[in-house]
N, C-alpha and C positions, 0 to 999 in steps of 0.2 A: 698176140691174141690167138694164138695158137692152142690145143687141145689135143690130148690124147694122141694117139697115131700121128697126127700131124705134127705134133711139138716132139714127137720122137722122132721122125723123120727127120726134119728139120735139125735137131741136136746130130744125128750123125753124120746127117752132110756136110756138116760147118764143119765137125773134126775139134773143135773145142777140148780144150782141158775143162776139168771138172770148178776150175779157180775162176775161167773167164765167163763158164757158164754160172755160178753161183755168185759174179759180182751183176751179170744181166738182171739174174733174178733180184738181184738189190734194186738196179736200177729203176727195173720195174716197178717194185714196190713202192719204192720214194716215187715217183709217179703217178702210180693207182693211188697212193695215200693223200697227193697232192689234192687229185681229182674228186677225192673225198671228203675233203675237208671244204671245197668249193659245194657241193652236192651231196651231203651227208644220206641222204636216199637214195641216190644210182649204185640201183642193184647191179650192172655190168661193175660197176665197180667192187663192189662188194662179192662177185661172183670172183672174179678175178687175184683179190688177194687171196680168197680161200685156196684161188687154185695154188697160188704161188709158194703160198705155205705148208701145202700140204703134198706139193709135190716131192718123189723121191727121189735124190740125187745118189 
């Protein structure tokens, strides 16, 4: 749930490769999309895959 400065922050402290951070963001997504499909209107949710997908790796 991270954002901006924070989810950069957070990406360099782990030290992640680019493979483990772009299977999280999978995870995520199967996740947020679960949540979506229970609550087809929760905008967090919906805020969250935009971010997911449009983040740049």
């Amino acid at each position: 749930m991270l954002s901006g400065a924070g989810r950069s922050a957070f990406r360099d402290t782990t030290g992640q490769d680019s493979g483990t951070w772009d299977r999280a963001r999978g995870w995520a997504l199967w996740k947020t999309l679960l949540t979506l499909a229970h609550d087809p209107v929760d905008q967090r949710a919906r805020a969250l895959i935009d971010d997911i997908l449009t983040e740049e790796t």
